[in-house]
mmJSON file of the N, C-alpha and C atoms, coordinates in Angstrom:
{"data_MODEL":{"atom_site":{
"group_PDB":["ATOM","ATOM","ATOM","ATOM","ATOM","ATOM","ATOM","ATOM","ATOM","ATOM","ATOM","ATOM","ATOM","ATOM","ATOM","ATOM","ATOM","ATOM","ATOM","ATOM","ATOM","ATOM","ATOM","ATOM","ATOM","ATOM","ATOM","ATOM","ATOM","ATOM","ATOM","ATOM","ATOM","ATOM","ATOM","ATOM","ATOM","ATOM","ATOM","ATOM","ATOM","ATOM","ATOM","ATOM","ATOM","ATOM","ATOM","ATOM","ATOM","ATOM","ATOM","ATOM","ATOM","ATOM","ATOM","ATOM","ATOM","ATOM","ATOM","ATOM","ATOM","ATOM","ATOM","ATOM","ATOM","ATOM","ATOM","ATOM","ATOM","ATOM","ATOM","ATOM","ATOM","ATOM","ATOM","ATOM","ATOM","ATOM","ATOM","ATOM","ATOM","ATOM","ATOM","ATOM","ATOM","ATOM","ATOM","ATOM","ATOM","ATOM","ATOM","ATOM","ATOM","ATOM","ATOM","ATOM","ATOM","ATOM","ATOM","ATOM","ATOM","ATOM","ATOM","ATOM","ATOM","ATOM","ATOM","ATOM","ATOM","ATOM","ATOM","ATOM","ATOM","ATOM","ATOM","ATOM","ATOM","ATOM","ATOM","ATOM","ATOM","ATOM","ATOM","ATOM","ATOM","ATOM","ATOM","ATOM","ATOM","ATOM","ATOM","ATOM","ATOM","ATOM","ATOM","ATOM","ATOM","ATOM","ATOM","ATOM","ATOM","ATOM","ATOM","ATOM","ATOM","ATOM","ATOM","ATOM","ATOM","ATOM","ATOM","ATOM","ATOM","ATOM","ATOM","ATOM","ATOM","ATOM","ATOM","ATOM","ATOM","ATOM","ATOM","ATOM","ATOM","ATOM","ATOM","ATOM","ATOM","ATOM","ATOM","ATOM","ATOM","ATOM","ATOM","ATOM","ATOM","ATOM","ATOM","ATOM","ATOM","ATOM","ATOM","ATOM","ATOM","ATOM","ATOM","ATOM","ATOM","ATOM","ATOM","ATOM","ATOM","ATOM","ATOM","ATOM","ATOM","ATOM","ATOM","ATOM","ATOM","ATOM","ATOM","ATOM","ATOM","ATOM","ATOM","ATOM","ATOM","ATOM","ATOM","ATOM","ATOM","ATOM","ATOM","ATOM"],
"id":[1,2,3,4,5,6,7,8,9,10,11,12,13,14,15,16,17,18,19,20,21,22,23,24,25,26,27,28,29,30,31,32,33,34,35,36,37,38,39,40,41,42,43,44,45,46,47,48,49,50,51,52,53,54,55,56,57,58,59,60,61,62,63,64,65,66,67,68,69,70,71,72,73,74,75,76,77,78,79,80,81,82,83,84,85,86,87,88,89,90,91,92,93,94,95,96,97,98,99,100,101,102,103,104,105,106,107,108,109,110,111,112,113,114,115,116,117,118,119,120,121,122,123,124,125,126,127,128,129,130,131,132,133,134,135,136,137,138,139,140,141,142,143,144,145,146,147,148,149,150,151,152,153,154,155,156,157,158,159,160,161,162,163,164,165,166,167,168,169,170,171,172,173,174,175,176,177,178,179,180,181,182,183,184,185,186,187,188,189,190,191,192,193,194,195,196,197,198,199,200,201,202,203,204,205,206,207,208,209,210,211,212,213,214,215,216],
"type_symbol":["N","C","C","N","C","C","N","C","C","N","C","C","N","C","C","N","C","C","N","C","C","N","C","C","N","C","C","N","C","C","N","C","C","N","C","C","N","C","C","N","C","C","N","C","C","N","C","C","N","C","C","N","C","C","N","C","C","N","C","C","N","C","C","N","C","C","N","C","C","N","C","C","N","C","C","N","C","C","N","C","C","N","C","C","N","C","C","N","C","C","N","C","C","N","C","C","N","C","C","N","C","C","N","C","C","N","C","C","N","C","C","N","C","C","N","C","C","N","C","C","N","C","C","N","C","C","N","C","C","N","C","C","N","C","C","N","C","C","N","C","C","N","C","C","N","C","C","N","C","C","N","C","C","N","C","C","N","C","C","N","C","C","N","C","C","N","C","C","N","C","C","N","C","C","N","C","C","N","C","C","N","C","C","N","C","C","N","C","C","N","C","C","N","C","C","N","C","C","N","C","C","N","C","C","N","C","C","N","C","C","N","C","C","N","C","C"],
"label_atom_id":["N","CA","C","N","CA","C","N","CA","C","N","CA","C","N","CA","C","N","CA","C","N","CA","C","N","CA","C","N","CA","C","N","CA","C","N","CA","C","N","CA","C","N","CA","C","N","CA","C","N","CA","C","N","CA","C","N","CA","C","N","CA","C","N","CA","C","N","CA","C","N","CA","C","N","CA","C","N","CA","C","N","CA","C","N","CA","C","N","CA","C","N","CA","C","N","CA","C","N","CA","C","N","CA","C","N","CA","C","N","CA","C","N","CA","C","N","CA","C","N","CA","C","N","CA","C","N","CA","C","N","CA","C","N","CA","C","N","CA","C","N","CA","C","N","CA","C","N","CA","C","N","CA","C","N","CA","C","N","CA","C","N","CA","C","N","CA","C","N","CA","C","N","CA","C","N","CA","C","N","CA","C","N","CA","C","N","CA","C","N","CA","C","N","CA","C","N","CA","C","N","CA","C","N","CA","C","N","CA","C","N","CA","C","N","CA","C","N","CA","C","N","CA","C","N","CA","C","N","CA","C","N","CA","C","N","CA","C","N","CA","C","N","CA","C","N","CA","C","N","CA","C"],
"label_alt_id":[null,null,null,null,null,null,null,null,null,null,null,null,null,null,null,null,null,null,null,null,null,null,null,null,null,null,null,null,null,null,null,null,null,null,null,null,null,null,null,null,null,null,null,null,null,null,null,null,null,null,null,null,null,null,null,null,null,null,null,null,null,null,null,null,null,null,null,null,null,null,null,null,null,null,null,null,null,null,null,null,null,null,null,null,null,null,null,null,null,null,null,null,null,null,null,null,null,null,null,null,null,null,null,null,null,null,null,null,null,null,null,null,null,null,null,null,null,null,null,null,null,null,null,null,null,null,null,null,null,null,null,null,null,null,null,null,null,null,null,null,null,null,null,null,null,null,null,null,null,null,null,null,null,null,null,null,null,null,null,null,null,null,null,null,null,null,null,null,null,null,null,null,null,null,null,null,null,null,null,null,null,null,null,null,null,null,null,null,null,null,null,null,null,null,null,null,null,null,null,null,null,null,null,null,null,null,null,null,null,null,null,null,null,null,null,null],
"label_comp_id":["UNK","UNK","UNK","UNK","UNK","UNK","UNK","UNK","UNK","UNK","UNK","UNK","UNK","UNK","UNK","UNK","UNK","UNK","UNK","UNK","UNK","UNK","UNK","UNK","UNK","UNK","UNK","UNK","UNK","UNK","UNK","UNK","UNK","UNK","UNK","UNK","UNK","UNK","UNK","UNK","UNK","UNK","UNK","UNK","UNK","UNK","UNK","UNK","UNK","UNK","UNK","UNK","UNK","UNK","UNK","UNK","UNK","UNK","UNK","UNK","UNK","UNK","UNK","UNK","UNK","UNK","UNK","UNK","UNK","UNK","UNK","UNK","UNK","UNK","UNK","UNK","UNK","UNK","UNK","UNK","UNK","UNK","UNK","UNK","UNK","UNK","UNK","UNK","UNK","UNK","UNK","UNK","UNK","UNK","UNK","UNK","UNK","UNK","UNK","UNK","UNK","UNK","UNK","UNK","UNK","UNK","UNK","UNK","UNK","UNK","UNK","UNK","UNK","UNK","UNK","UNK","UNK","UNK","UNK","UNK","UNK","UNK","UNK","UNK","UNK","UNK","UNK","UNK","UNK","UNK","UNK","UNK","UNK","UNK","UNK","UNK","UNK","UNK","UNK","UNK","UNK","UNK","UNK","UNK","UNK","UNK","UNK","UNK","UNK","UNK","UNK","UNK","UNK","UNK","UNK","UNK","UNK","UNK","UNK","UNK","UNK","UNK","UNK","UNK","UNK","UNK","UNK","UNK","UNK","UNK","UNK","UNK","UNK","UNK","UNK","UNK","UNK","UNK","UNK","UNK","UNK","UNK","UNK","UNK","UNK","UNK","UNK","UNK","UNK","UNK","UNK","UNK","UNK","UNK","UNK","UNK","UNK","UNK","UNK","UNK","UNK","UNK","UNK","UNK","UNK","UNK","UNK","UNK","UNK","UNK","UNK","UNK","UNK","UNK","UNK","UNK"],
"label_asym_id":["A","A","A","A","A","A","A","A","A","A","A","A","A","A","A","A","A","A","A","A","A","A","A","A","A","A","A","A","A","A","A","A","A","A","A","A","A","A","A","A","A","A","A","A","A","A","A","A","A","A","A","A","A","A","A","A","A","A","A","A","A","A","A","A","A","A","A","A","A","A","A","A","A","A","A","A","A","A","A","A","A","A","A","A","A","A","A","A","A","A","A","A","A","A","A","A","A","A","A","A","A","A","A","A","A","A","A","A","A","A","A","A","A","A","A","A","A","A","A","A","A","A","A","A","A","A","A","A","A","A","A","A","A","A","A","A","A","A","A","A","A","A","A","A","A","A","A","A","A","A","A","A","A","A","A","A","A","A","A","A","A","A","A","A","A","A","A","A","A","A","A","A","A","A","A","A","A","A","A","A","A","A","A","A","A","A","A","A","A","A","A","A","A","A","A","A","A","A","A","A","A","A","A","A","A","A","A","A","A","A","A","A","A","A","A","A"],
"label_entity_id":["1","1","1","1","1","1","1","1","1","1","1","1","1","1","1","1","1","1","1","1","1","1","1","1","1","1","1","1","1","1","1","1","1","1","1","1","1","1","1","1","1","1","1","1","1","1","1","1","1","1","1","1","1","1","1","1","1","1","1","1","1","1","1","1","1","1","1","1","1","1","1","1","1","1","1","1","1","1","1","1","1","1","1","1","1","1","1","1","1","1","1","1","1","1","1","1","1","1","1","1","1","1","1","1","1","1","1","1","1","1","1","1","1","1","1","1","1","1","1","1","1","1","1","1","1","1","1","1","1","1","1","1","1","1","1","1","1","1","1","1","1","1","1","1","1","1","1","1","1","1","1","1","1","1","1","1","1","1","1","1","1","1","1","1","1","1","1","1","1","1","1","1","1","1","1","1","1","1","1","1","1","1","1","1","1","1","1","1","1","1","1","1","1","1","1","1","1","1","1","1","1","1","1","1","1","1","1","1","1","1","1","1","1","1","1","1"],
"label_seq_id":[1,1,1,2,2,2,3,3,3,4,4,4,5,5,5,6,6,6,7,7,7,8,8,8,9,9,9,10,10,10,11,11,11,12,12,12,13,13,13,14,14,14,15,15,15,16,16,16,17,17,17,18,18,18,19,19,19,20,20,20,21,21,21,22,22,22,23,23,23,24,24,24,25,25,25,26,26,26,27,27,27,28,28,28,29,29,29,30,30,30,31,31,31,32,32,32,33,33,33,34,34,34,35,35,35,36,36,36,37,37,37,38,38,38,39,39,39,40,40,40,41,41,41,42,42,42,43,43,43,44,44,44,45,45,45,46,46,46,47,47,47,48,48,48,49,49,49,50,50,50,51,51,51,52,52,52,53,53,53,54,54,54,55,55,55,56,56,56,57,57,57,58,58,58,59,59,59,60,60,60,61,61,61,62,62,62,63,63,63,64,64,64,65,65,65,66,66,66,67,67,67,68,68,68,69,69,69,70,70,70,71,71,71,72,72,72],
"pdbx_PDB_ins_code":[null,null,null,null,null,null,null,null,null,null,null,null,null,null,null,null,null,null,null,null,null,null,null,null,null,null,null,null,null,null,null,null,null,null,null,null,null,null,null,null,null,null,null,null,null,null,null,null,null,null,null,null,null,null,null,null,null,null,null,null,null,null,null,null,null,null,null,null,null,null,null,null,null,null,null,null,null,null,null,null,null,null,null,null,null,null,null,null,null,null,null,null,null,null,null,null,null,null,null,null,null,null,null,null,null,null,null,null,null,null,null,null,null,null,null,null,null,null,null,null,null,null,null,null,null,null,null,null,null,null,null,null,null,null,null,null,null,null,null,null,null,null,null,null,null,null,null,null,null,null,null,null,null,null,null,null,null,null,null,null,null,null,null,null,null,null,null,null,null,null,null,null,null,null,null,null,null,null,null,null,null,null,null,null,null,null,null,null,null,null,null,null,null,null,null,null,null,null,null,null,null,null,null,null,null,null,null,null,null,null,null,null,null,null,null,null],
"Cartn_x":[-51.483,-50.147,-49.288,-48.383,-47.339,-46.533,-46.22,-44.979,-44.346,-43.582,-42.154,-42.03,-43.03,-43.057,-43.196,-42.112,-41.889,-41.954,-42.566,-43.01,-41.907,-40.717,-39.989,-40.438,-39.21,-39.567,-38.413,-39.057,-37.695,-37.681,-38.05,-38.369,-37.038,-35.795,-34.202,-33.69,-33.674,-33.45,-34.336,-35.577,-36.522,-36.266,-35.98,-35.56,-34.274,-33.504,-32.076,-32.537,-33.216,-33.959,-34.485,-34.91,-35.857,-34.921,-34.145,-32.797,-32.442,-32.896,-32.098,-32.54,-33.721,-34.963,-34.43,-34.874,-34.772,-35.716,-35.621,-36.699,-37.594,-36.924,-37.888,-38.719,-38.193,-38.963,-40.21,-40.313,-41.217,-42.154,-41.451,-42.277,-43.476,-42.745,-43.769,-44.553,-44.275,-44.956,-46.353,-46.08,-47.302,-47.716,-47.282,-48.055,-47.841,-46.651,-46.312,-44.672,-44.377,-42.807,-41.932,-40.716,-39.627,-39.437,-39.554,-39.294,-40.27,-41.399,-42.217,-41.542,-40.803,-40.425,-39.447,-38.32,-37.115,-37.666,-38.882,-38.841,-40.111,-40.442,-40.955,-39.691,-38.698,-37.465,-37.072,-37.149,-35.724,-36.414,-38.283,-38.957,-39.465,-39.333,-39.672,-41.227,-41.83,-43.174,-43.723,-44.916,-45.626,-46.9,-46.464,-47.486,-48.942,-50.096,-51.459,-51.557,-52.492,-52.952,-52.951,-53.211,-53.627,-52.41,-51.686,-49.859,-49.345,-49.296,-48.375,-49.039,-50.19,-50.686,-50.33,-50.207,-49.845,-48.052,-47.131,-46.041,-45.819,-46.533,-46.325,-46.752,-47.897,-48.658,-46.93,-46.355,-45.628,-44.368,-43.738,-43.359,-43.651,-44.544,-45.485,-45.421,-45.391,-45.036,-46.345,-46.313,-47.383,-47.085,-48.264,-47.634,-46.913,-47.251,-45.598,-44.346,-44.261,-43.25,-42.285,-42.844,-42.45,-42.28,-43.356,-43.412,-43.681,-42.937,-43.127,-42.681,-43.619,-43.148,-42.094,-41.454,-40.292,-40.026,-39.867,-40.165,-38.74,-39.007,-37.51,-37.211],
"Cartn_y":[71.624,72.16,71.763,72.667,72.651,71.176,70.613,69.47,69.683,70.902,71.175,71.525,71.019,70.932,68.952,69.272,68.228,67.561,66.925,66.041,65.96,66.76,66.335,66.018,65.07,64.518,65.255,64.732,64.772,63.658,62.443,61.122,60.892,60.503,60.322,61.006,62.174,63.419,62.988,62.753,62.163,60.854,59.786,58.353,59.056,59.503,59.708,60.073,61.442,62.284,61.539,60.307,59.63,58.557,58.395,57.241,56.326,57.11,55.971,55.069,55.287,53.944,53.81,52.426,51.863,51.704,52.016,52.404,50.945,49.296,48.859,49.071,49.75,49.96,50.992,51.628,53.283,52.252,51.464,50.683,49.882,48.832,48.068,48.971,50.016,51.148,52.1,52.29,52.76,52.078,50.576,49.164,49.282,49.654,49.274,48.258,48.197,47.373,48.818,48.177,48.784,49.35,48.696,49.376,50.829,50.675,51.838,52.858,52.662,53.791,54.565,53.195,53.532,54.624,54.295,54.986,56.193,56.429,57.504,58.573,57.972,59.04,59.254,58.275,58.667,59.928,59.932,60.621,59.792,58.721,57.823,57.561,57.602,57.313,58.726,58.874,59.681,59.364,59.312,58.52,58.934,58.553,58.536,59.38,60.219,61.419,60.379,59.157,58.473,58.086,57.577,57.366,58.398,59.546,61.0,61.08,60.626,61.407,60.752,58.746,57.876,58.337,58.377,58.625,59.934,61.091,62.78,62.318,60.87,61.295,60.13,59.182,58.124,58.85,60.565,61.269,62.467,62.276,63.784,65.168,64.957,66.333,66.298,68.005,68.446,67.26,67.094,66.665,67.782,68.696,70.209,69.65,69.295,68.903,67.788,66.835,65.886,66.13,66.167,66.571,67.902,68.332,69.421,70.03,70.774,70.76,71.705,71.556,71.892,72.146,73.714,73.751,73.236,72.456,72.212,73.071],
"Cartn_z":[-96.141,-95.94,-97.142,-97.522,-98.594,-98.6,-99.071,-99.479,-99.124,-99.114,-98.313,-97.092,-96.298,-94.762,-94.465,-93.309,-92.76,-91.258,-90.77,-89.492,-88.907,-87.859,-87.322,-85.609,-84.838,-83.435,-83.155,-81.283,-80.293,-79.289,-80.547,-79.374,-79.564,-80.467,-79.469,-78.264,-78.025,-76.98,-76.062,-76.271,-75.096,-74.306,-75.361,-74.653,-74.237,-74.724,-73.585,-72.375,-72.354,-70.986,-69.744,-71.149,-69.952,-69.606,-69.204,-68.221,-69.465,-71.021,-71.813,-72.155,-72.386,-72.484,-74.062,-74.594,-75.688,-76.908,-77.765,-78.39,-78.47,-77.776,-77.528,-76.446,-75.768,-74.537,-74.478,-75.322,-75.55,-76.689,-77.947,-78.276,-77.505,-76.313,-75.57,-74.784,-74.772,-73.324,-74.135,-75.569,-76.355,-77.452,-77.389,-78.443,-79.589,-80.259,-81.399,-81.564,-83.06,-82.778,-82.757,-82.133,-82.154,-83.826,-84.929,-85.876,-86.267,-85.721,-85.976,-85.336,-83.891,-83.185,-84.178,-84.275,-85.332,-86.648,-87.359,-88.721,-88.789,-86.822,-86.574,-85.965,-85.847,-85.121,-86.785,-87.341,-88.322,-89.689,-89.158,-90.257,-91.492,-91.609,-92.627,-92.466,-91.207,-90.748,-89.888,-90.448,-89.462,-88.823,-87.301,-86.59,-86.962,-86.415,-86.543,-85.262,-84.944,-83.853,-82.477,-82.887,-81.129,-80.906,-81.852,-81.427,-80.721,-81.981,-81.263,-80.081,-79.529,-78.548,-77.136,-77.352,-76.688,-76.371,-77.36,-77.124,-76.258,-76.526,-75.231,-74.543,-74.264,-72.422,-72.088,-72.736,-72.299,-71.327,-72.35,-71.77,-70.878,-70.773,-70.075,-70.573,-71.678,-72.956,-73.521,-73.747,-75.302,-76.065,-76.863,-78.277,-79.47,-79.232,-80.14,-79.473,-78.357,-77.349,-77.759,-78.654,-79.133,-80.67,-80.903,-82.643,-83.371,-84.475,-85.066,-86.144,-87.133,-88.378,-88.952,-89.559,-90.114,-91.672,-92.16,-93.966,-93.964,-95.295,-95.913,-96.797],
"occupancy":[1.0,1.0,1.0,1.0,1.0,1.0,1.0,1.0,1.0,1.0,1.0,1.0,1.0,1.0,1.0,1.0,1.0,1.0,1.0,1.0,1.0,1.0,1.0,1.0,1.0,1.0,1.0,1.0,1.0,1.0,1.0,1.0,1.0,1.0,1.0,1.0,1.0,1.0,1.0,1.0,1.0,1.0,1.0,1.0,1.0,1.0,1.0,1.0,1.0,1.0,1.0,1.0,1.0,1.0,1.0,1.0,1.0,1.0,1.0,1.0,1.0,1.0,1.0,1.0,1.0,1.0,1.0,1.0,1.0,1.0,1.0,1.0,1.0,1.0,1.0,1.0,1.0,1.0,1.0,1.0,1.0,1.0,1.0,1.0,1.0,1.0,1.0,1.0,1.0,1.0,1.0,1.0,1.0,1.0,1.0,1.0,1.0,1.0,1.0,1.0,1.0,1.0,1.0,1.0,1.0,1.0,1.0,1.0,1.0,1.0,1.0,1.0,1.0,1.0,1.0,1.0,1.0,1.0,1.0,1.0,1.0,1.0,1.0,1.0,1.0,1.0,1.0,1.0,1.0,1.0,1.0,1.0,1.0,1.0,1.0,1.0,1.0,1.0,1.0,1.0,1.0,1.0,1.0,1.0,1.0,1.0,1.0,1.0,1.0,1.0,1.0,1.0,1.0,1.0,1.0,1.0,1.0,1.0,1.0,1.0,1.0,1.0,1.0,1.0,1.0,1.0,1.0,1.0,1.0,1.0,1.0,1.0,1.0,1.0,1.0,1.0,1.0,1.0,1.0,1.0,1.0,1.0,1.0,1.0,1.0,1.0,1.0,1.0,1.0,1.0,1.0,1.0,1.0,1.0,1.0,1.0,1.0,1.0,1.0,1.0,1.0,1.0,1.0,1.0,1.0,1.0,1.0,1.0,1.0,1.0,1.0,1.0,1.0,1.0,1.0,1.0],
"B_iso_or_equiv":[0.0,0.0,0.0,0.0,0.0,0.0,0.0,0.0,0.0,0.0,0.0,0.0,0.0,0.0,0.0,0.0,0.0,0.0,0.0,0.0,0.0,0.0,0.0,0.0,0.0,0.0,0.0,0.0,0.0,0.0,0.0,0.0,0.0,0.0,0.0,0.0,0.0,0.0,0.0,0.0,0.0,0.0,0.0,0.0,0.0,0.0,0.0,0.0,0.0,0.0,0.0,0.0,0.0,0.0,0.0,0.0,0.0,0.0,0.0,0.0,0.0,0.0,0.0,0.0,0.0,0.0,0.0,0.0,0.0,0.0,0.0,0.0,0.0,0.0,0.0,0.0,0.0,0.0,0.0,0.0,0.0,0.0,0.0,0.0,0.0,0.0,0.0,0.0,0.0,0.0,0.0,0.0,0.0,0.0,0.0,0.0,0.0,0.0,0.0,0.0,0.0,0.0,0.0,0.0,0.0,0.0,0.0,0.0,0.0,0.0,0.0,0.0,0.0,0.0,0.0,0.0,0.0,0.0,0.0,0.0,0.0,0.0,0.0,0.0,0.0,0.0,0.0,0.0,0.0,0.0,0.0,0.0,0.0,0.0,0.0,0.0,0.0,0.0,0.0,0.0,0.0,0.0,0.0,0.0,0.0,0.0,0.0,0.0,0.0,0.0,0.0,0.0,0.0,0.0,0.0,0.0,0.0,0.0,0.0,0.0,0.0,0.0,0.0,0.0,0.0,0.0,0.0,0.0,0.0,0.0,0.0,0.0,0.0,0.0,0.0,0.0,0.0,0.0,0.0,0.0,0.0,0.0,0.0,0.0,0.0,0.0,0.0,0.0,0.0,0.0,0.0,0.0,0.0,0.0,0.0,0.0,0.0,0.0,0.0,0.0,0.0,0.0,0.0,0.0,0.0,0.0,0.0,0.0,0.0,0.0,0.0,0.0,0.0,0.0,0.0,0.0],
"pdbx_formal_charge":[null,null,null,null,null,null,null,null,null,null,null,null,null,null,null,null,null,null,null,null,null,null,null,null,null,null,null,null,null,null,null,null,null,null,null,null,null,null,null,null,null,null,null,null,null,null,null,null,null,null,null,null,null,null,null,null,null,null,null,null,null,null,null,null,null,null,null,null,null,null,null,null,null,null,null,null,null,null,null,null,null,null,null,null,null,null,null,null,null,null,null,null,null,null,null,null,null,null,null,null,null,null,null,null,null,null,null,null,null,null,null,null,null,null,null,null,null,null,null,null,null,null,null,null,null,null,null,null,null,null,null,null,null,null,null,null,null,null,null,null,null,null,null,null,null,null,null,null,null,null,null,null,null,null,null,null,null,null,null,null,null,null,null,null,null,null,null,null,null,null,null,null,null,null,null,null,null,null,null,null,null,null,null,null,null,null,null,null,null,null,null,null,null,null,null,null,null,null,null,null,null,null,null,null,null,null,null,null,null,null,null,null,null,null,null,null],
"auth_seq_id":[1,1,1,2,2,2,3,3,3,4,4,4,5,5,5,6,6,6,7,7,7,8,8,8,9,9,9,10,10,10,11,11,11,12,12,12,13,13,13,14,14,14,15,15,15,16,16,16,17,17,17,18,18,18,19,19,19,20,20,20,21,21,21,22,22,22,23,23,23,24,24,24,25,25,25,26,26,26,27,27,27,28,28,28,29,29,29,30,30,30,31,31,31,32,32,32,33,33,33,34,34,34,35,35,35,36,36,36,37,37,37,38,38,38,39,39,39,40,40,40,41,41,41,42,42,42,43,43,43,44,44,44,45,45,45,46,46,46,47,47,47,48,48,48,49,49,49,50,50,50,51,51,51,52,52,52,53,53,53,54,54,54,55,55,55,56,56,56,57,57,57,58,58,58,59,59,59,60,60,60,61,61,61,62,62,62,63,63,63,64,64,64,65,65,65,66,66,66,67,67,67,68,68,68,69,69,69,70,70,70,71,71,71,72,72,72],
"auth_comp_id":["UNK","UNK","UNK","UNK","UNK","UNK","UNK","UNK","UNK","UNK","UNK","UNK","UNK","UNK","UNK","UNK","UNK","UNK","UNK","UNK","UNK","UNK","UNK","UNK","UNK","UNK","UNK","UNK","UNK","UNK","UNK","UNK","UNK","UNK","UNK","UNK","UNK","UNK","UNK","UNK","UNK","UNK","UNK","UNK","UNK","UNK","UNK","UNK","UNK","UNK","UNK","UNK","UNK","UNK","UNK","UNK","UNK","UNK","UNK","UNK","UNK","UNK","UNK","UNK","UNK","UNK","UNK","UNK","UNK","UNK","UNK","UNK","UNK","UNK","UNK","UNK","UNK","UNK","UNK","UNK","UNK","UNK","UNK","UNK","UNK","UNK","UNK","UNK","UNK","UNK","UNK","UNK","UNK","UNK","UNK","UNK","UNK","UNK","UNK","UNK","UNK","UNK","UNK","UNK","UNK","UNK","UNK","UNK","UNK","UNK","UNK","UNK","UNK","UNK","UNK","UNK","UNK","UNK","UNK","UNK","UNK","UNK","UNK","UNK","UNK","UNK","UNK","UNK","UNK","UNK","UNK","UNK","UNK","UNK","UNK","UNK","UNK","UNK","UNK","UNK","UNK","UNK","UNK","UNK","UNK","UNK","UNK","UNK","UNK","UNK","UNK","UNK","UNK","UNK","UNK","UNK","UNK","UNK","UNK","UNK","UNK","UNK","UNK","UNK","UNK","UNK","UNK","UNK","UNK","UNK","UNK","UNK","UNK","UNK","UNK","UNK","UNK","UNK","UNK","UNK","UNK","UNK","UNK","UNK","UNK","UNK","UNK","UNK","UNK","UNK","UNK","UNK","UNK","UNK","UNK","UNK","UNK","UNK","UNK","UNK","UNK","UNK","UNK","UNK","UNK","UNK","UNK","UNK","UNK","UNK","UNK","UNK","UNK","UNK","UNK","UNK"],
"auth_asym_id":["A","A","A","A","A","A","A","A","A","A","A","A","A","A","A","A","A","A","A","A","A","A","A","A","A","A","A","A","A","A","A","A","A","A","A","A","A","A","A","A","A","A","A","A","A","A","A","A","A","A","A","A","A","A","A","A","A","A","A","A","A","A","A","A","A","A","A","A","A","A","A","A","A","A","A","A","A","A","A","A","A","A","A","A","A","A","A","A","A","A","A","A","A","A","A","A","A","A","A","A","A","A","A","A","A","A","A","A","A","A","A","A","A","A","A","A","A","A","A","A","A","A","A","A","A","A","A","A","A","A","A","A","A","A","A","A","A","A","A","A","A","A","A","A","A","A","A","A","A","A","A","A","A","A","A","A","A","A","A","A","A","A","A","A","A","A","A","A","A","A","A","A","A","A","A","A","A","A","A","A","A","A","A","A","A","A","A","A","A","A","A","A","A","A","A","A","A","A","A","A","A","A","A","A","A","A","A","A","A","A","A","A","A","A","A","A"],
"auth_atom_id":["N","CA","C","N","CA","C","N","CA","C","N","CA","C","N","CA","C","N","CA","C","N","CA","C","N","CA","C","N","CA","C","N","CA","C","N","CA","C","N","CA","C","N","CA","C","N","CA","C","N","CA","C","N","CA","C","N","CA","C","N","CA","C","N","CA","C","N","CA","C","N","CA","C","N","CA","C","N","CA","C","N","CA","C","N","CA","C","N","CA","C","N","CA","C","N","CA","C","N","CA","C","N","CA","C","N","CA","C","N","CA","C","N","CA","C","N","CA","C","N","CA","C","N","CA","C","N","CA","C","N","CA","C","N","CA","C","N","CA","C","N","CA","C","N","CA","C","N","CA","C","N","CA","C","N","CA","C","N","CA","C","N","CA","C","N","CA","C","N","CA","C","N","CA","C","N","CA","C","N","CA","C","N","CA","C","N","CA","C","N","CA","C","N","CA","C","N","CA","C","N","CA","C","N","CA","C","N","CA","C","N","CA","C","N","CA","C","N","CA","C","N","CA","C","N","CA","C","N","CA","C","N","CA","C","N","CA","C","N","CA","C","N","CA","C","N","CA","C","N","CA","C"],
"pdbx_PDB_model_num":[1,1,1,1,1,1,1,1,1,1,1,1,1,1,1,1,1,1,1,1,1,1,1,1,1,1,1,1,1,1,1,1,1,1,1,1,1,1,1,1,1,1,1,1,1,1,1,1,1,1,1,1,1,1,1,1,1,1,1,1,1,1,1,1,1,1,1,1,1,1,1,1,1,1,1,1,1,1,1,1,1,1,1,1,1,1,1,1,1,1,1,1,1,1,1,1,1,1,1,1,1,1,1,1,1,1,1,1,1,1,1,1,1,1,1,1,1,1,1,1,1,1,1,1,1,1,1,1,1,1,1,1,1,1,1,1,1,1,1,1,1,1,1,1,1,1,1,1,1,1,1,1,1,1,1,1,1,1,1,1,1,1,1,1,1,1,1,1,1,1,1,1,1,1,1,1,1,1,1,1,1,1,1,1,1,1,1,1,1,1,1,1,1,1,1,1,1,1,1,1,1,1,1,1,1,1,1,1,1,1,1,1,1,1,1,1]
}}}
């Protein structure tokens, strides 16, 4: 895929959805730190296939549901 496509989420919109959970909390719930969550929302990190896949079952979403690419 081109460079000018980009890995975007909808894990902020999701922790709200979900009663507001904390991104330490989605951290301890699919085993990474809170900062991974942080610099997988903010786009700085793009998870590994068993993450993205741990974080949609955490919400009961596709993984498209959560993540998806975006041309810049």
């Amino acid at each position: 895929m081109a460079d000018n496509y980009k890995l975007e989420n909808n894990l902020r919109k999701l922790r709200f959805e979900h009663d507001e959970i904390s991104q330490q909390e989605l951290a301890n719930a699919v085993g990474v730190t809170r900062l991974t969550i942080h610099s997988i929302e903010t786009g700085k990190f793009n998870p590994s296939v068993a993450l993205a896949l741990k974080i949609a079952g955490f919400f009961e979403k596709s993984v498209e549901e959560v993540f998806y690419i975006k041309k810049e």
